[in-house]
N, C-alpha and C positions, 0 to 999 in steps of 0.2 A: 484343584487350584484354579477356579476357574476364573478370579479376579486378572490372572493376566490377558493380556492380548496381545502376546506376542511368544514365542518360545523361552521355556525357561533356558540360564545358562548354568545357574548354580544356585543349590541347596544345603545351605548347612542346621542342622540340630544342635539348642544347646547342651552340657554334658549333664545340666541337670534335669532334660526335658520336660520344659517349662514352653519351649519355644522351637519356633523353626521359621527361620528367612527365607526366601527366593526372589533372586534378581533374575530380570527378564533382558532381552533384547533392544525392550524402549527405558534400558537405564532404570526400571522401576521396582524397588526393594518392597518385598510384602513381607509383616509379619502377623504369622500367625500363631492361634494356642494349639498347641503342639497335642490336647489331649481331645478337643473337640473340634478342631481342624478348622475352628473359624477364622475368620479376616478379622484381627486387631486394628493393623493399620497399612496404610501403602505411603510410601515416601521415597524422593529422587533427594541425593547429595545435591547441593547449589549452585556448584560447575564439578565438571569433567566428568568425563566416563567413567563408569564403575567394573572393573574385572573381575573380580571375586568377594570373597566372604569371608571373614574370617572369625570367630568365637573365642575368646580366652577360657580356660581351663575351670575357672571360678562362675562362668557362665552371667558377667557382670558386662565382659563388654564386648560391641561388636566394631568390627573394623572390616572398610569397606575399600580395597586396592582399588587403583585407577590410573589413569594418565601417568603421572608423574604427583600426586598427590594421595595420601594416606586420611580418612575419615574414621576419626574412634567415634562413638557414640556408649554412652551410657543405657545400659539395656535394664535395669534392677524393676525398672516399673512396668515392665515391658512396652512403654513408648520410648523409640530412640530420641534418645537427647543428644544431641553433639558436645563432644568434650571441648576437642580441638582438632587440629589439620596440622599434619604433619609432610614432610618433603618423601616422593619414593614411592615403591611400590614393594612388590614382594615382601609382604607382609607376615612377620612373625610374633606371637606374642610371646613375651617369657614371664616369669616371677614379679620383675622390678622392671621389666623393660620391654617398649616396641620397639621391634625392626623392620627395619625398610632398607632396600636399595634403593638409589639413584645411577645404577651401573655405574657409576666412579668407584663407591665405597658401601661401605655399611652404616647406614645412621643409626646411631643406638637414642634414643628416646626417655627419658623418664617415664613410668607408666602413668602416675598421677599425673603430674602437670605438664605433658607433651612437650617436656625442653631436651633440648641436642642435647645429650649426656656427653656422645665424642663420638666422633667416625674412624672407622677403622678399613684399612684399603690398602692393597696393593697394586690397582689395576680394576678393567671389567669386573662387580661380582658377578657371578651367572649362578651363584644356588649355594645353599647351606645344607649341613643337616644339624641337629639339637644333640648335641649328646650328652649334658644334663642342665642342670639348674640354671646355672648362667655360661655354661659354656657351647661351643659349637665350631664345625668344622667345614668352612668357607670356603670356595671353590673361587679363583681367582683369574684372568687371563691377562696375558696383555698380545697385540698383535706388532711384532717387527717385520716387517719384509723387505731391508735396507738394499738387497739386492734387486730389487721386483719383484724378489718372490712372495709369495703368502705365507708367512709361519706365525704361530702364535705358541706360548707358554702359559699353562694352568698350574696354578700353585691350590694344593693343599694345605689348608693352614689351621693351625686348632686355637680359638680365639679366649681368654675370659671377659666373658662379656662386663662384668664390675669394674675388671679393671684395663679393660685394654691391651692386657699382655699378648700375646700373638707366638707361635713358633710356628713357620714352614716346617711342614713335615713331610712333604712330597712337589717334585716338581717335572712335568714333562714338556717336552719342546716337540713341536710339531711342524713339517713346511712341506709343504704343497708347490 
């Protein structure tokens, strides 16, 4: 990888290995062919930092977390083409839908046309996990400390992501 000049920070393959990204320390995305290791192309997003990498399932698109903004890119030709720019970070793709936080909530996304489908929130998110097709199990906090003290409560919650539905299924309280 010798096109970079700076440390890489992350590396994802598509699932079809057709491709492989690496984003460096100066912000710079390289993609290359995945079977003869060459340099396709090298490309910076237009503002903000970039954190991570992210590849959809179908290996169609890529998506690139940062500051407080989300970059889908169409990957089919293997030159990223920008779809759209979405709000958030922590970046998940599903079936029908990208997700992102904005630590308020959950922005659920159209996958086509990058429109707010609906947020879903109870508080801080701080992490999800996928447990299938459109659903998922959202990790929540909010912080009270009405006495001075530090405490904060994490809620479990198992979400549909189509439709919004939501059940708390676990909730613990913690103060410091």
């Amino acid at each position: 990888l010798d096109a970079h000049t700076s440390n890489i920070r992350s590396m994802r393959y598509t699932a079809d290995g057709r491709l492989f990204f690496s984003l460096d320390n100066d912000n710079v995305i390289d993609v290359w062919d995945a079977q003869t290791y060459e340099l396709i192309t090298s490309f910076q997003p237009e503002e903000g930092w970039v954190y991570d990498i992210f590849i959809n399932d179908d290996s169609t698109l890529l998506g690139l977390s940062g500051n407080s903004n989300t970059y889908i890119y169409d990957i089919r030709q293997n030159i990223p083409a920008l779809l759209y720019r979405v709000e958030g970070n922590m970046l998940t793709f599903m079936p029908d839908y990208v997700l992102t936080s904005d630590y308020r909530h959950l922005n659920v996304y159209d996958l086509e046309t990058g429109e707010l489908a609906r947020e879903i929130g109870y508080g801080e998110v701080i992490g999800w996990v996928q447990e299938g097709e459109n659903s998922l199990t959202l990790v929540f906090y909010s912080m009270d400390g009405g006495d001075g003290s530090f405490a904060y409560t994490s809620y479990y919650t198992t979400c549909n992501i189509s439709t919004g539905d939501c059940n708390r299924s676990r909730e613990i309280n913690t103060q410091y």
